[in-house]
VEXPAVO-535184 format. One record per residue (C-alpha): residue number from 0; x, y, z. Coordinates in steps of 0.5 Angstrom, whole numbers, padded with zeros to 4 digits. Layout:
N
SITE	NUM	X	Y	Z;
...
END
This chain:
332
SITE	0	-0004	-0025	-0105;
SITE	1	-0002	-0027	-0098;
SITE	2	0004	-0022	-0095;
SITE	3	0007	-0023	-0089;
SITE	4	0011	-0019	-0084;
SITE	5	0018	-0022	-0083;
SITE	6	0022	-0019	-0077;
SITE	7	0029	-0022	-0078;
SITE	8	0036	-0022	-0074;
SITE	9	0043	-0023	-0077;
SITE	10	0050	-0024	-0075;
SITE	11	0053	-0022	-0083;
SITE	12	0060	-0024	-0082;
SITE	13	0060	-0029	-0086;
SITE	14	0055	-0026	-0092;
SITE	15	0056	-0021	-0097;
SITE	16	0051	-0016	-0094;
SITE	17	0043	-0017	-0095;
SITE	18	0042	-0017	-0103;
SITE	19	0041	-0023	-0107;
SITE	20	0048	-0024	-0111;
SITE	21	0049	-0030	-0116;
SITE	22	0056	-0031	-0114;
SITE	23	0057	-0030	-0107;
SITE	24	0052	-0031	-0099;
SITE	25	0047	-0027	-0098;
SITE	26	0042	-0026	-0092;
SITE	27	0036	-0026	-0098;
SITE	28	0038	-0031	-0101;
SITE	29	0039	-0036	-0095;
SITE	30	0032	-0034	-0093;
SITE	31	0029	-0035	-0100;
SITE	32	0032	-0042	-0099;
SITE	33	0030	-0043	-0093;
SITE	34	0023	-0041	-0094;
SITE	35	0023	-0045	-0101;
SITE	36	0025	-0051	-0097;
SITE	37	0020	-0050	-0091;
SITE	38	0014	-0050	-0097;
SITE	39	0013	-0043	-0098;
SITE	40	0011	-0042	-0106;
SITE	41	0015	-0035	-0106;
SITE	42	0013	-0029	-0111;
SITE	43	0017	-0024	-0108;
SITE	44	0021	-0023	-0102;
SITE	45	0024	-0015	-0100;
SITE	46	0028	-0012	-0094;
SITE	47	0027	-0005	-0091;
SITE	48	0034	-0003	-0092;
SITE	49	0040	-0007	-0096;
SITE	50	0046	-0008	-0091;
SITE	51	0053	-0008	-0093;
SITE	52	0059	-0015	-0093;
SITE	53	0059	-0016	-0086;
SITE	54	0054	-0012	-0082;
SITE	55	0050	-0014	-0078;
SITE	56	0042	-0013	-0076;
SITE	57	0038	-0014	-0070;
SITE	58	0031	-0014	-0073;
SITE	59	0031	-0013	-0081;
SITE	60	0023	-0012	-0084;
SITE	61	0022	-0016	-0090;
SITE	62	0015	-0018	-0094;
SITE	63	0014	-0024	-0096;
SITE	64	0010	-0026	-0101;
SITE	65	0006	-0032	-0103;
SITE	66	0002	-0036	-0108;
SITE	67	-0002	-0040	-0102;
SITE	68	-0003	-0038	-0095;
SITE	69	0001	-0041	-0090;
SITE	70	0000	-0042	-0082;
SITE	71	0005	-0037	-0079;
SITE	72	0008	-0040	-0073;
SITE	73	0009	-0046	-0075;
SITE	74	0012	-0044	-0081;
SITE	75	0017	-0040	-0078;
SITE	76	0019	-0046	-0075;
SITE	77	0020	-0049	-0080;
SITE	78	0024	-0044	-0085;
SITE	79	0029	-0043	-0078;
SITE	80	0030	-0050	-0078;
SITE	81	0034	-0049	-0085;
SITE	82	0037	-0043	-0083;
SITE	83	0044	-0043	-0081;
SITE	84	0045	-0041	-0074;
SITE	85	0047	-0034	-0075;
SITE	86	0040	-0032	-0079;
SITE	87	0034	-0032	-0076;
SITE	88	0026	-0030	-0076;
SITE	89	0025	-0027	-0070;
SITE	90	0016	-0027	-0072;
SITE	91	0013	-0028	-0079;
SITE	92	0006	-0024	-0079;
SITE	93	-0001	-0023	-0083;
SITE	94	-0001	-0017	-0087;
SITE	95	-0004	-0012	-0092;
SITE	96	-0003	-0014	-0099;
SITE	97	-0001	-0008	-0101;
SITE	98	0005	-0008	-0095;
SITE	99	0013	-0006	-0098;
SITE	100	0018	-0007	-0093;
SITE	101	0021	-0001	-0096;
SITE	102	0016	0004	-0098;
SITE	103	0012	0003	-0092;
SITE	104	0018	0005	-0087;
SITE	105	0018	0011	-0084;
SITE	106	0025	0011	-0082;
SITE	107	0032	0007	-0081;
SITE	108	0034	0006	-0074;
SITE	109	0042	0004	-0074;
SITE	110	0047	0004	-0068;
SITE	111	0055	0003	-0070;
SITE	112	0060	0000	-0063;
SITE	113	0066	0003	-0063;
SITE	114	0070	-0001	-0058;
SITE	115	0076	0004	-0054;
SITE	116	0080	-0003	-0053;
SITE	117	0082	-0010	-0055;
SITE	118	0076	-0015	-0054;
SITE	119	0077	-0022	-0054;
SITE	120	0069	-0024	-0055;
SITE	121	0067	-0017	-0059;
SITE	122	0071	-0017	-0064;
SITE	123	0066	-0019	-0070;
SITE	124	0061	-0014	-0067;
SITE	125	0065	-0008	-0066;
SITE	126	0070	-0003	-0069;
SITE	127	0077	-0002	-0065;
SITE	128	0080	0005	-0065;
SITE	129	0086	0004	-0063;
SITE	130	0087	0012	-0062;
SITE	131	0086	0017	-0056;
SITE	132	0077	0018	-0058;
SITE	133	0074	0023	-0053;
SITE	134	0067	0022	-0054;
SITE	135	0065	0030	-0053;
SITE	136	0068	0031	-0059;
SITE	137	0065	0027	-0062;
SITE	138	0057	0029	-0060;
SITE	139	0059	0035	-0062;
SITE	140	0061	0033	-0069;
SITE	141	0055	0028	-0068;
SITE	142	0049	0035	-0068;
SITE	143	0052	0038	-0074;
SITE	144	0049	0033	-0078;
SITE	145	0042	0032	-0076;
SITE	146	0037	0036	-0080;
SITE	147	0036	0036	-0088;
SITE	148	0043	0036	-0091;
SITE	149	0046	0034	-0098;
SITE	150	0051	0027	-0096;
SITE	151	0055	0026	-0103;
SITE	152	0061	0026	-0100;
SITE	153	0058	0021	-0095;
SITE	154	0056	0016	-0100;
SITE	155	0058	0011	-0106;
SITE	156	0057	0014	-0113;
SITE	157	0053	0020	-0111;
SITE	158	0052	0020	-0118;
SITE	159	0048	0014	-0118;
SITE	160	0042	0017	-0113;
SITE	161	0037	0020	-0115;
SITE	162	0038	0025	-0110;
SITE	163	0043	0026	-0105;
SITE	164	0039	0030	-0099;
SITE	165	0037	0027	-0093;
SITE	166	0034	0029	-0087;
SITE	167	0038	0027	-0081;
SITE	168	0032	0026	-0075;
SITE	169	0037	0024	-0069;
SITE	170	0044	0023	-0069;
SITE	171	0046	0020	-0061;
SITE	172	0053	0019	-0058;
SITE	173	0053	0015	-0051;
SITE	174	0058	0011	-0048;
SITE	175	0058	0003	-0045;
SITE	176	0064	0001	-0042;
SITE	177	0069	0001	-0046;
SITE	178	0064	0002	-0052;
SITE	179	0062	0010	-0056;
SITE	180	0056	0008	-0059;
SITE	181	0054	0012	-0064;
SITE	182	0045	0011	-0066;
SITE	183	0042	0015	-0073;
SITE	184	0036	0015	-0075;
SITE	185	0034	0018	-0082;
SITE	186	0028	0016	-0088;
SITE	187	0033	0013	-0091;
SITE	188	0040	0013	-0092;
SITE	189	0045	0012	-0098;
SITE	190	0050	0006	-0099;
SITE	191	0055	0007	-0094;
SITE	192	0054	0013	-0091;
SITE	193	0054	0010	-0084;
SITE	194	0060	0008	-0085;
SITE	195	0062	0015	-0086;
SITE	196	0059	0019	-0082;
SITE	197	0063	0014	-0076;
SITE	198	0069	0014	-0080;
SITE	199	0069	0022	-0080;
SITE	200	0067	0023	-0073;
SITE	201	0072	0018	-0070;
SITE	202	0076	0022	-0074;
SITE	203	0075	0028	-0070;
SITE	204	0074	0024	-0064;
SITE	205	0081	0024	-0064;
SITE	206	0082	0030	-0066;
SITE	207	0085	0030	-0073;
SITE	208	0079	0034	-0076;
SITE	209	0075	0039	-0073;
SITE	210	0067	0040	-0073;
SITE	211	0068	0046	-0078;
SITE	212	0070	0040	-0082;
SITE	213	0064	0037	-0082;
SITE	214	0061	0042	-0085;
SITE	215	0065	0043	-0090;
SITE	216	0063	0036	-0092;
SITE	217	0056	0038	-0092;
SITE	218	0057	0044	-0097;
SITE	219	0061	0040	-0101;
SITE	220	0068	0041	-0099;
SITE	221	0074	0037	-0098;
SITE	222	0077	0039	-0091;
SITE	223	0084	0038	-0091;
SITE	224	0088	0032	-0092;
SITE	225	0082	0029	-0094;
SITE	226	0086	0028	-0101;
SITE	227	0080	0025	-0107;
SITE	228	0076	0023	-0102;
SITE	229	0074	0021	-0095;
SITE	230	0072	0013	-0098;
SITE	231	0079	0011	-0094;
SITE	232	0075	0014	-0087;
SITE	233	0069	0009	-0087;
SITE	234	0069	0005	-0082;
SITE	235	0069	-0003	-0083;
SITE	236	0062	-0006	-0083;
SITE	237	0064	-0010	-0077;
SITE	238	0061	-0006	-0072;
SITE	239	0054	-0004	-0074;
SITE	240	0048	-0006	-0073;
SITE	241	0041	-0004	-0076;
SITE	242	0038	-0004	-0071;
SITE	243	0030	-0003	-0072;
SITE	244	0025	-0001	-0078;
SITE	245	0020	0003	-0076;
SITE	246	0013	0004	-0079;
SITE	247	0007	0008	-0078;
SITE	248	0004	0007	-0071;
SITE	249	0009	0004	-0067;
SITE	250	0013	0006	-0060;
SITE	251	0019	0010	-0061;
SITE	252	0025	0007	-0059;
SITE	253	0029	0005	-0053;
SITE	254	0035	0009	-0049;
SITE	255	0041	0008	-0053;
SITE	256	0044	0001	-0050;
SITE	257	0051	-0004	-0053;
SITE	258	0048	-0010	-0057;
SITE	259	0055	-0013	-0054;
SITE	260	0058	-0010	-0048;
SITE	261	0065	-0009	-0046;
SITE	262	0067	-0007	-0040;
SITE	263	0073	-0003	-0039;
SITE	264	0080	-0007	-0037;
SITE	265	0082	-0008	-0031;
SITE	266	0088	-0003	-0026;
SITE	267	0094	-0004	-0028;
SITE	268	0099	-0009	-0025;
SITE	269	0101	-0006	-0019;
SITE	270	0092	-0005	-0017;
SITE	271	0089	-0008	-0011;
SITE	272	0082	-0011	-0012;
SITE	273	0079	-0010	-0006;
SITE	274	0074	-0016	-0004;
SITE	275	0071	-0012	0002;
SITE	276	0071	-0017	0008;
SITE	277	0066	-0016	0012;
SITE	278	0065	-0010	0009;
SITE	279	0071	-0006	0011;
SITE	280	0077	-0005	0006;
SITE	281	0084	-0007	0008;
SITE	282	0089	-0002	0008;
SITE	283	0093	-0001	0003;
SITE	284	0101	-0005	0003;
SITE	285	0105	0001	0003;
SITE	286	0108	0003	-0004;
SITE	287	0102	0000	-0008;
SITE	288	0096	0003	-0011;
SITE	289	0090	0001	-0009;
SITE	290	0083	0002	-0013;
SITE	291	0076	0000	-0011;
SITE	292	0073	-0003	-0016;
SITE	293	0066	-0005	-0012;
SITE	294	0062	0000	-0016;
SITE	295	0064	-0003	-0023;
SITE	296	0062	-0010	-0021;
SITE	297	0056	-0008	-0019;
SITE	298	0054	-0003	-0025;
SITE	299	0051	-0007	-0031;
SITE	300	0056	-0008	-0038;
SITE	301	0050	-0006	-0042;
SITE	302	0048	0000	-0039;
SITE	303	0050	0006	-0043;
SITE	304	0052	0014	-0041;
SITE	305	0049	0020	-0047;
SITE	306	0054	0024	-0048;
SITE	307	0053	0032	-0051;
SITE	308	0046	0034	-0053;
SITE	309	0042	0030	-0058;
SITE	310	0041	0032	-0064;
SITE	311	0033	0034	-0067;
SITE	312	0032	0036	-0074;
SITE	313	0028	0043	-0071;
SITE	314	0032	0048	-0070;
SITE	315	0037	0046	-0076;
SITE	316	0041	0048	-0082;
SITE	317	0037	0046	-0088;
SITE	318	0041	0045	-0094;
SITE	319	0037	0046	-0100;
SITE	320	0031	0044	-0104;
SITE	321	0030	0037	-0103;
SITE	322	0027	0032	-0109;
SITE	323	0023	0026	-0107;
SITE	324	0028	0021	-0102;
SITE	325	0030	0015	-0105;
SITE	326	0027	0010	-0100;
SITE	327	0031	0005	-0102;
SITE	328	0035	0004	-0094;
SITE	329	0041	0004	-0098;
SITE	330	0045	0006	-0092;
SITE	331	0051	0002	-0087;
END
């Protein structure tokens, strides 16, 4: 039976998360429209990991299979033309009859944004704190988690996995301008754990818990002022991204860097902006501050600045023995 390869971006604003749902958008059920309205005879149509209402993807792997071949490229073409603007294949590939989107993933990439200030343009893309954050606190709560732990209460209806341990493989925090970004990659991941992973750390970011809370939820502990739970801690889904499924084979991934950049805000009134005329900078009118700003204007929004030390799976803690993961990528 023909199966194809589909790498697929979404802005997920609009739609109730990736799974098909008979009373609300979803992101598989527009691609299988599309796909049907395009020609293609569908026999099945999976994604790598199912993505929550409102959040986003930058390349979601999905299988597609076919009663009849198609030619790729045009086809592609075809299924874009009736998608909305905000869904669209990025390639659809030749691949093995045997391929699973899900299965055949060895990890997960997704990277969250959280934005230190108001932005105009980056609201739908990005979580704003509207707190003090320090983003060494953070890294630091960050390398708590990676390695093999037991995520319960991380996760919605723990009782409902067939197994709560998860090895954590990276779990890196850097800064973007206004942006702390916060990347995790694991196997898989359970529903919502993202979510309440940032949710947690921000709030020791701003130091309303300690990393020694961290651990507590790792052993099955409430810290303090967690109350039944920390589902009222979970980040919304605006600012995640998942951003890369990765298969056997295939490059690693790139430095950490912002999907949609904010910059920091500008001086205070009272600032001077310097324009460096003819290369010199005027001196300052007495009784008002001055800021050079030359550096900013020149440095890209985009690049990014890790911060602490990046989490690895060696040299960890270990939680207890694990029962086959459950690869079905529920995390966000």
């Amino acid at each position: 039976m023909p199966t194809y390869r589909l790498n697929v971006e979404y802005e997920g604003t609009r739609f109730r998360g990736w799974q098909e749902q008979q009373n609300a958008r979803s992101i598989a059920g527009e691609l299988r429209r599309a796909i049907t309205e395009s020609g293609g005879d569908i026999t099945e149509l999976g994604g790598a990991g199912r993505t929550d209402a409102g959040v986003h993807a930058l390349a979601q792997t999905a299988h597609l299979r076919l009663r009849k071949p198609v030619d790729a490229e045009p086809f592609r073409r075809a299924v874009n033309g009736a998608l909305p603007a905000d869904i669209h294949v990025l390639s659809v590939l030749p691949a093995a009859d045997a391929f699973h989107a899900r299965h055949d993933a060895l990890s997960r990439v997704y990277l969250y944004q959280v934005s230190r200030r108001r932005a105009a343009h980056a609201k739908p893309h990005v979580w704003w704190v509207k707190r003090e954050i320090d983003p060494a606190r953070m890294a630091e709560g960050a390398a708590r988690l990676v390695g093999r732990h037991d995520f319960a209460l991380f996760c919605e209806r723990a009782a409902e996995q067939t197994s709560t341990l998860v090895v954590l493989g990276k779990a890196e925090v850097a800064e973007a301008g206004a942006l702390i970004l916060v990347r995790l990659t694991a196997s898989h991941f359970l529903w919502k754990m993202v979510r309440r992973i940032v949710g947690v750390l921000v709030r020791v970011a701003a130091g309303e818990c300690s990393s020694d809370d961290i651990d507590l939820l790792l052993a099955g502990r409430l810290p303090p002022g967690a109350g039944e739970g920390i589902a009222q801690w979970t980040a919304p889904g605006a600012g995640l991204f998942l951003e890369r499924v990765i298969y056997p084979g295939e490059p690693a991934m790139p430095a950490i860097a912002a999907v949609t950049p904010v910059p920091p805000e500008l001086p205070p009134p009272g600032a001077r902006w310097f324009t460096g005329a003819g290369g010199r900078k005027p001196e300052p009118e007495r009784g008002v501050s001055t800021v050079d700003l030359s550096a900013s204007r020149t440095a890209p929004a985009s690049s990014s600045r890790r911060v602490g030390v990046k989490g690895s799976a060696s040299g960890t803690r270990s939680g207890g023995r694990a029962s086959r993961p459950d690869r079905r990528g529920r995390g966000r």
